[in-house]
VOBA-1610 file (N, C-alpha, C; in pm, whole numbers, padded with zeros to 5 digits, always signed):
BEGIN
Unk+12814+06519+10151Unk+12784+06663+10154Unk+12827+06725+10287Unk+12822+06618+10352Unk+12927+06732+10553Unk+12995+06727+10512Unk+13087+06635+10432Unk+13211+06680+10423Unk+13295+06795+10339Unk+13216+06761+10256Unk+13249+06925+10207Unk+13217+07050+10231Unk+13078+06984+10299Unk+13038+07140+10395Unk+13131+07233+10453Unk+13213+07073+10516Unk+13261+07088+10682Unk+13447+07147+10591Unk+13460+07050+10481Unk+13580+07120+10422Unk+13564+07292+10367Unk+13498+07336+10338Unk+13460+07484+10296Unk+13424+07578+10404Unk+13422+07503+10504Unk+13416+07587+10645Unk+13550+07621+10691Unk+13611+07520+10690Unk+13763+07492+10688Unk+13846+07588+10613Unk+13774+07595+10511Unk+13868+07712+10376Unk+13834+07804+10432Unk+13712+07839+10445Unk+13652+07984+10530Unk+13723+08095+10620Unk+13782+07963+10757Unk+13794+07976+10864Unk+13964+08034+10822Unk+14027+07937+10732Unk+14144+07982+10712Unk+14168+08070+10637Unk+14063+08125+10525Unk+14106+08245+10435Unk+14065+08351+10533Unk+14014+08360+10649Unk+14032+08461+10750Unk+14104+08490+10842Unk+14145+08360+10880Unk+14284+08404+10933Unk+14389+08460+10862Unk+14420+08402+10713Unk+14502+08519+10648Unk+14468+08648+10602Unk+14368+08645+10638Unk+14343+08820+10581Unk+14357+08883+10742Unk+14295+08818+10816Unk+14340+08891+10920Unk+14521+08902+10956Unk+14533+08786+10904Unk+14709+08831+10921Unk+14771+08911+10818Unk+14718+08925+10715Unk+14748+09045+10549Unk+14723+09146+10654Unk+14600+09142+10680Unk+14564+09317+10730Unk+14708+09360+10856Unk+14662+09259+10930Unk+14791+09316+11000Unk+14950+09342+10950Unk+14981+09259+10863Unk+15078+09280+10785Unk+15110+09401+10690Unk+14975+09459+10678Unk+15000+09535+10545Unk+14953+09705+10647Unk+14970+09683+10800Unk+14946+09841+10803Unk+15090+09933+10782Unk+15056+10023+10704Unk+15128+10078+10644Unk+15157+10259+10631Unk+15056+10298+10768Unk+15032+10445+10803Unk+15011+10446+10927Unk+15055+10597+10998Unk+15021+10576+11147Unk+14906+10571+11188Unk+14823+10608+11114Unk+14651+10631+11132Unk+14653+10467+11131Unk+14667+10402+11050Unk+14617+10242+11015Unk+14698+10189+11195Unk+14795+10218+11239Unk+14881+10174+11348Unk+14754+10234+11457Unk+14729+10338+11469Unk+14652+10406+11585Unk+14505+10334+11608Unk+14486+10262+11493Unk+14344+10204+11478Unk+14404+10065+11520Unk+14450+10037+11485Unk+14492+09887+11520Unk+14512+09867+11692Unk+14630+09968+11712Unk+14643+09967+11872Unk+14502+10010+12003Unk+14429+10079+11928Unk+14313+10099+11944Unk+14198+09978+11948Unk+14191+09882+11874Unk+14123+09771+11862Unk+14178+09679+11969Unk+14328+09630+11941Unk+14404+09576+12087Unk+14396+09637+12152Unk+14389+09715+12217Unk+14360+09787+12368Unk+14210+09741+12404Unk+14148+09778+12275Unk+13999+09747+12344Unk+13997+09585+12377Unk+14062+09486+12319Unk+14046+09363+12291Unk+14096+09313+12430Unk+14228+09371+12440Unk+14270+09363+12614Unk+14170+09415+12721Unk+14134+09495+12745Unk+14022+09604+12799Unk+13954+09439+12824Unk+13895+09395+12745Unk+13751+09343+12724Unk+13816+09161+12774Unk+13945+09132+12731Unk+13978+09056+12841Unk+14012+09012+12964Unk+14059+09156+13000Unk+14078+09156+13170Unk+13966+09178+13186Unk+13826+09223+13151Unk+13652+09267+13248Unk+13658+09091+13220Unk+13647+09026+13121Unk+13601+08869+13145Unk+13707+08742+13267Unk+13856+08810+13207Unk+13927+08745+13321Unk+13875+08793+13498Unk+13854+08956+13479Unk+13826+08974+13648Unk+13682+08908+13687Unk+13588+08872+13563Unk+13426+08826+13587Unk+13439+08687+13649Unk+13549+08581+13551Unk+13572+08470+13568Unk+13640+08442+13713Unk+13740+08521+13738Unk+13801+08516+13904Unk+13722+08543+14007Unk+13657+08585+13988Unk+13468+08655+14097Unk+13399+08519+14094Unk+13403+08466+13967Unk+13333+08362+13983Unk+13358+08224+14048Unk+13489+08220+13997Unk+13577+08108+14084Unk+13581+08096+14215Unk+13656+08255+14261Unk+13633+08281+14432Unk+13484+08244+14493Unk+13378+08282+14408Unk+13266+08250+14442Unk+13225+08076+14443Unk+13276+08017+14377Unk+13248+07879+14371Unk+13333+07791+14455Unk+13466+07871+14480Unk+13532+07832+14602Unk+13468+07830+14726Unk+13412+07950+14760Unk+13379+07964+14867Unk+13290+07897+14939Unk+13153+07894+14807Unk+13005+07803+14794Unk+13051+07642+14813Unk+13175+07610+14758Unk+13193+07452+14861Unk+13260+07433+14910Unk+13333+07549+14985Unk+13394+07510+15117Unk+13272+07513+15214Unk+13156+07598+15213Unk+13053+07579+15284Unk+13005+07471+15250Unk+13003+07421+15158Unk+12926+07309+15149Unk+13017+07181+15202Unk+13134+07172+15201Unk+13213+07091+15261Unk+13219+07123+15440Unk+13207+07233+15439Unk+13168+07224+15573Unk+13034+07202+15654Unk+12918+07205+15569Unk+12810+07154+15614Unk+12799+06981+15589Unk+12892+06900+15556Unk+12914+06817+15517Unk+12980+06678+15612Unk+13037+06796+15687Unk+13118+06723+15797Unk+13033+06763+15917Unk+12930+06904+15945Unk+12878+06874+16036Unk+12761+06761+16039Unk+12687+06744+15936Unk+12582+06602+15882Unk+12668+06526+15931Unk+12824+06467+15903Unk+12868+06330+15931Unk+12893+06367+16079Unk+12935+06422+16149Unk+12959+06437+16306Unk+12860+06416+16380Unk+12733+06485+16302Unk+12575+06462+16350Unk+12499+06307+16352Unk+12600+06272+16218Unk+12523+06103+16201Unk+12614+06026+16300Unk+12729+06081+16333Unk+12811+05961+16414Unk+12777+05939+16571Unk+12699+06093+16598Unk+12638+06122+16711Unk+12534+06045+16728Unk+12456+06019+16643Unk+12307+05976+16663Unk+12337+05837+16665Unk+12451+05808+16529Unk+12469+05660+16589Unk+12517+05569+16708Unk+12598+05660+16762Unk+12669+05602+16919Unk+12580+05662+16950Unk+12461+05744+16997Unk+12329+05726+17085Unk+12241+05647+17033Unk+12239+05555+16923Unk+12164+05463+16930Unk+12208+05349+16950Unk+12376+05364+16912Unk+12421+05192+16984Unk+12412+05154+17132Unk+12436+05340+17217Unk+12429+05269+17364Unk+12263+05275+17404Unk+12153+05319+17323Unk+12054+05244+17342Unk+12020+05103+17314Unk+12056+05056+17227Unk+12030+04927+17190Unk+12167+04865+17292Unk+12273+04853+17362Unk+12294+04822+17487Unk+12258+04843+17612Unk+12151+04953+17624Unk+12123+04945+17757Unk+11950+04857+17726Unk+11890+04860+17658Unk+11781+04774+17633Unk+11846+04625+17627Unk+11954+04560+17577Unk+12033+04464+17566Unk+11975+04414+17697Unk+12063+04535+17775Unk+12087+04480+17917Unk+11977+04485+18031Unk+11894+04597+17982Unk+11730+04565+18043Unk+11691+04421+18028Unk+11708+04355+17872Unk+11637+04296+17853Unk+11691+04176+17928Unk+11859+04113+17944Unk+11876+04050+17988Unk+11884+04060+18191Unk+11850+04161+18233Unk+11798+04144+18364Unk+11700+04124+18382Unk+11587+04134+18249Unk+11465+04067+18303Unk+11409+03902+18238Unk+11526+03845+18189Unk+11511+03736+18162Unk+11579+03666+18282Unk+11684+03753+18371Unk+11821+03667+18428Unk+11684+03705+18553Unk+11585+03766+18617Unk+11540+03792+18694Unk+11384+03722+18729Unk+11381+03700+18621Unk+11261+03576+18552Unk+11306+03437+18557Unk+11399+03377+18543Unk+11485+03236+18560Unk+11485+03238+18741Unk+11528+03329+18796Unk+11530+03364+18945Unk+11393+03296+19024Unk+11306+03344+18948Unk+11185+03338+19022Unk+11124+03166+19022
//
């Protein structure tokens, strides 16, 4: 039964595309032409407001991760920082520690 559902959807889909292509085929007055060009205009109209919505949006999502790529690299500059201040802590405690072992053997 989907499949025939899904086949009669199929017929559906295509007996409207030919009527929509009859209709266009069969205008046959300038009034029928003025309505038509009228519908395409609006149809264009209504694709450039979604194409200019979609480019707003893009630029906008561009922009939102280049910031985010740039807060991205200051975190890693920040972690590379903290880590070379914690490696030359853990060398200067190193070296605390071994002057007070090398200063303790002394005694």
């Amino acid at each position: 039964s989907a499949q025939i559902a899904d086949l009669q959807q199929k017929l559906l889909d295509a007996d409207n595309g030919d009527r929509a292509k009859q209709r266009w085929d069969s205008i046959a007055t300038i009034l029928e032409a003025k309505c038509a060009l009228k519908y395409l205009l609006g149809e264009l109209v209504s694709s450039k407001v979604q194409e200019s919505k979609l480019q707003s949006s893009l630029e906008q999502s561009q922009a939102s991760c280049s910031d985010v790529q740039k807060m991205l690299m200051e975190e890693r500059n920040h972690i590379a920082e903290l880590e070379a201040e914690f490696q030359n802590q853990i060398l200067v405690q190193e070296q605390q520690h071994q002057e007070k072992v090398n200063h303790s053997s002394w005694k």
